[in-house]
Backbone as numpy.savetxt, mean C-alpha at the origin, in Angstrom:
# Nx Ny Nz CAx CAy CAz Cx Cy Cz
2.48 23.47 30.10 3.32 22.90 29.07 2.41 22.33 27.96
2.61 22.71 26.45 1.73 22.14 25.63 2.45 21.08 25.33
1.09 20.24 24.98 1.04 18.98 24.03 1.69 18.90 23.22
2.57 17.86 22.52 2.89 17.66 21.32 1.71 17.10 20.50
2.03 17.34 19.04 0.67 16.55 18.41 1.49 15.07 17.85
0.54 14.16 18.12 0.82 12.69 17.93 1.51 12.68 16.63
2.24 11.86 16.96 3.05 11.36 15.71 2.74 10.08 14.39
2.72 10.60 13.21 1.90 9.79 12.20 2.57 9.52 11.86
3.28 7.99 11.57 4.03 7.02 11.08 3.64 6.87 9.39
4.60 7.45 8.58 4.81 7.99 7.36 5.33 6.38 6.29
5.06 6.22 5.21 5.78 5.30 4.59 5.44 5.57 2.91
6.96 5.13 2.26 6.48 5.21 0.78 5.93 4.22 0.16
5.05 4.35 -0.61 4.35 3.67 -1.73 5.35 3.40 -2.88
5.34 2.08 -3.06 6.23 1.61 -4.01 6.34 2.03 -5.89
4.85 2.43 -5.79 4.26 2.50 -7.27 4.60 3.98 -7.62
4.49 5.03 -6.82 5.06 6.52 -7.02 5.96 7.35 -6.42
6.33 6.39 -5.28 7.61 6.37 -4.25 7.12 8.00 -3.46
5.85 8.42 -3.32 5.37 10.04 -2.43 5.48 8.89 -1.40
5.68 9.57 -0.04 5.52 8.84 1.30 3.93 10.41 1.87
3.38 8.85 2.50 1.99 9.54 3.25 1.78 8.81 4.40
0.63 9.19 5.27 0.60 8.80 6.62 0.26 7.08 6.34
0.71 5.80 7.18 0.81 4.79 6.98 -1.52 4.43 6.93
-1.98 4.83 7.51 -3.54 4.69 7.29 -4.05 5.28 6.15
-3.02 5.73 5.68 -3.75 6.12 3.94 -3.20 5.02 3.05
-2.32 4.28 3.01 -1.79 3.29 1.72 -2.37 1.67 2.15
-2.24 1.09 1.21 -2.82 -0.28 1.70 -1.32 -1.27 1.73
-1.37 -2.11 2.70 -0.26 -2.95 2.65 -1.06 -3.90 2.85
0.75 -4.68 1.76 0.51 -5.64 1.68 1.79 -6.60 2.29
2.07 -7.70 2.85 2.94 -8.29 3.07 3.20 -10.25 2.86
4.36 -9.96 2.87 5.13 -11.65 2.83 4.87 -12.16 4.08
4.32 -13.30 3.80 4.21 -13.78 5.52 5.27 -15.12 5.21
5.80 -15.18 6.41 6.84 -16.00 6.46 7.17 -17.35 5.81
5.57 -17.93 5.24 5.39 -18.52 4.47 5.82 -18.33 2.94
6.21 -17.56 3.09 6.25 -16.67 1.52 5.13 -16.31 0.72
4.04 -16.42 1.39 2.72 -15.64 0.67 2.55 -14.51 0.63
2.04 -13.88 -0.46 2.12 -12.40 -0.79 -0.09 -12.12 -0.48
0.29 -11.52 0.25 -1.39 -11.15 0.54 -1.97 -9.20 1.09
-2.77 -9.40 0.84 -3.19 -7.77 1.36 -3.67 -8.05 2.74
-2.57 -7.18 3.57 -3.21 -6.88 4.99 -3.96 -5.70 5.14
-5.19 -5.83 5.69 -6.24 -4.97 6.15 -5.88 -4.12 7.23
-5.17 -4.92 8.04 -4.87 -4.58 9.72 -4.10 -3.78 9.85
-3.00 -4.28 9.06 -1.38 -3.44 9.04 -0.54 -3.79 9.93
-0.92 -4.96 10.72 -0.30 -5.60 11.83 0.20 -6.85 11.64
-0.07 -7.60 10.22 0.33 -9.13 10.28 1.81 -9.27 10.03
2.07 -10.43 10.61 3.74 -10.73 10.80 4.06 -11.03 9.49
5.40 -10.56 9.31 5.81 -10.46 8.23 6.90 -9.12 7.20
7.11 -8.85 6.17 7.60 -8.57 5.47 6.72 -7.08 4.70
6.61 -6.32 4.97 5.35 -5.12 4.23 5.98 -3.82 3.42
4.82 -3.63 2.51 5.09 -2.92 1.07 3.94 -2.29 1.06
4.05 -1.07 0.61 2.81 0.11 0.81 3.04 0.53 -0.51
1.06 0.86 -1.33 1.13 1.31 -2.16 -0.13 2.27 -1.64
-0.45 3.13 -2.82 -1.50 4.27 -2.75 -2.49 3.85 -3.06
-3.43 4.32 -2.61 -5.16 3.65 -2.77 -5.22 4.57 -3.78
-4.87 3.92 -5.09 -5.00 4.86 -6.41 -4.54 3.81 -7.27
-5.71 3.75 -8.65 -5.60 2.48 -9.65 -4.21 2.32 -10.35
-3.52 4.29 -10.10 -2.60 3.97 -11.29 -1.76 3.81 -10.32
-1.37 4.18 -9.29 -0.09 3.54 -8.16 0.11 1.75 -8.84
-0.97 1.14 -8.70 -1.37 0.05 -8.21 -0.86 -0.43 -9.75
-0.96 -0.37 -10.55 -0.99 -0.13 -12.48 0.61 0.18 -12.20
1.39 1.13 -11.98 2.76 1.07 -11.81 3.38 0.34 -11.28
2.66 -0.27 -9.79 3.68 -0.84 -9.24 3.90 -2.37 -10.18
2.32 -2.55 -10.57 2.52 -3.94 -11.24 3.34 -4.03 -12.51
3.20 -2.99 -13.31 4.57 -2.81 -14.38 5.86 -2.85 -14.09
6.01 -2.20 -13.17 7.55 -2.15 -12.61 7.95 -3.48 -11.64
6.88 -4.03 -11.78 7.19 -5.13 -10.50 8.17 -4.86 -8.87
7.72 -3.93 -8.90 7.89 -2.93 -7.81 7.91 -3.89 -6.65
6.21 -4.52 -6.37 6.14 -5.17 -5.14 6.75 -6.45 -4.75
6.80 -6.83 -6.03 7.44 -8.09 -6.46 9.10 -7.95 -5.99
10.08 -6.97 -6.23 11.39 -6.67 -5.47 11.18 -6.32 -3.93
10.06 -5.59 -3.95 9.87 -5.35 -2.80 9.74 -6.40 -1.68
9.38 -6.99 -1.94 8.63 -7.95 -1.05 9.52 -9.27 -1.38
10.77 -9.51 -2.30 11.50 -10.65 -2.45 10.62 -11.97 -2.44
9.16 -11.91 -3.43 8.57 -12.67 -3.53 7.51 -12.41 -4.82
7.54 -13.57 -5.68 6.15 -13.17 -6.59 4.99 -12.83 -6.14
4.16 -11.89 -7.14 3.02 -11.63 -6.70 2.31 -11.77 -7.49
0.93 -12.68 -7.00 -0.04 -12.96 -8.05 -0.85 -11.98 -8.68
-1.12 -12.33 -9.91 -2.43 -10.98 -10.51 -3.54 -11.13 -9.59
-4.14 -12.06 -8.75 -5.18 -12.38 -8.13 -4.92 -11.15 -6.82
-3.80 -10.88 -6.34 -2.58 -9.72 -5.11 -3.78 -8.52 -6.08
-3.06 -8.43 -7.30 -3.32 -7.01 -7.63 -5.00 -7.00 -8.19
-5.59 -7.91 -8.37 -6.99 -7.91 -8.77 -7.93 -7.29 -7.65
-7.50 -7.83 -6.17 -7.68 -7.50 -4.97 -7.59 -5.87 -4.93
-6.27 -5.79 -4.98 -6.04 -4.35 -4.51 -7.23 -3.66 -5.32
-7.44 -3.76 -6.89 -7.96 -3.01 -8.01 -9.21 -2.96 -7.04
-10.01 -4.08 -6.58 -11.00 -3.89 -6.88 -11.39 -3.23 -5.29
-10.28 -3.41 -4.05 -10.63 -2.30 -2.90 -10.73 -0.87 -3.36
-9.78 -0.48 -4.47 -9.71 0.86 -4.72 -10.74 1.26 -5.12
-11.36 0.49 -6.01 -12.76 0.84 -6.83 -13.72 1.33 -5.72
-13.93 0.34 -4.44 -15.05 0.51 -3.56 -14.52 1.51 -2.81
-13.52 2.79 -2.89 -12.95 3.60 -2.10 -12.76 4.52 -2.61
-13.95 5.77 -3.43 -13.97 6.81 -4.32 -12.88 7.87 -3.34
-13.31 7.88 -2.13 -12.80 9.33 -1.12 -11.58 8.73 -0.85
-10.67 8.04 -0.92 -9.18 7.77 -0.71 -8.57 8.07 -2.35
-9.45 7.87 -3.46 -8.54 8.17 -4.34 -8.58 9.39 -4.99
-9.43 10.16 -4.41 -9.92 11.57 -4.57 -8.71 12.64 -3.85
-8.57 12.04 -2.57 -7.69 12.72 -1.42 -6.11 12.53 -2.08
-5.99 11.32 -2.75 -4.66 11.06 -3.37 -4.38 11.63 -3.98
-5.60 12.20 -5.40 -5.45 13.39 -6.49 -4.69 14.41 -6.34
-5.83 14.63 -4.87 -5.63 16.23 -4.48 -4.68 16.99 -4.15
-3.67 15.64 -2.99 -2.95 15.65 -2.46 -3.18 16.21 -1.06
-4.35 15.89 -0.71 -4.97 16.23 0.80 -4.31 15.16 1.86
């Protein structure tokens, strides 16, 4: 009997609304506190919003205030300064985003 192949837990990005495997987008979430922060883990309790490891996702969502509905909480420019500047240190995630790999 063959294997199934594992199942990759899919989610959309708020900033271009494509859905991709959840280890490609960066989230971020409301923690019950009502703080808006970037989770690394993808595990912290709370409220979560996925965007694309791509400057202009990140550039849309903040125009549209995307994360900001999303997440039923303000989000600081300091939220998106963060994100900007993980993307920067992450040439091969925003390359793969281009491509659509």
């Amino acid at each position: 009997m063959p294997m199934r192949p594992r199942h990759k837990p899919r989610r959309m990005c708020v900033g271009c609304r494509t859905s991709d495997e959840k280890r490609a987008l960066l989230r971020l979430v409301r923690t019950p506190d009502g703080v808006v922060c970037y989770d690394p883990t993808g595990k912290a309790l709370g409220r979560g919003a996925y965007v694309c490891a791509d400057a202009a996702c990140i550039q849309t969502a903040r125009k549209k205030r995307a994360l900001a509905r999303q997440l039923s909480a303000p989000v600081s420019d300091a939220v998106y300064d963060v994100l900007l500047a993980l993307v920067n240190r992450l040439p091969d995630a925003r390359e793969s985003h281009q491509t659509g790999a």
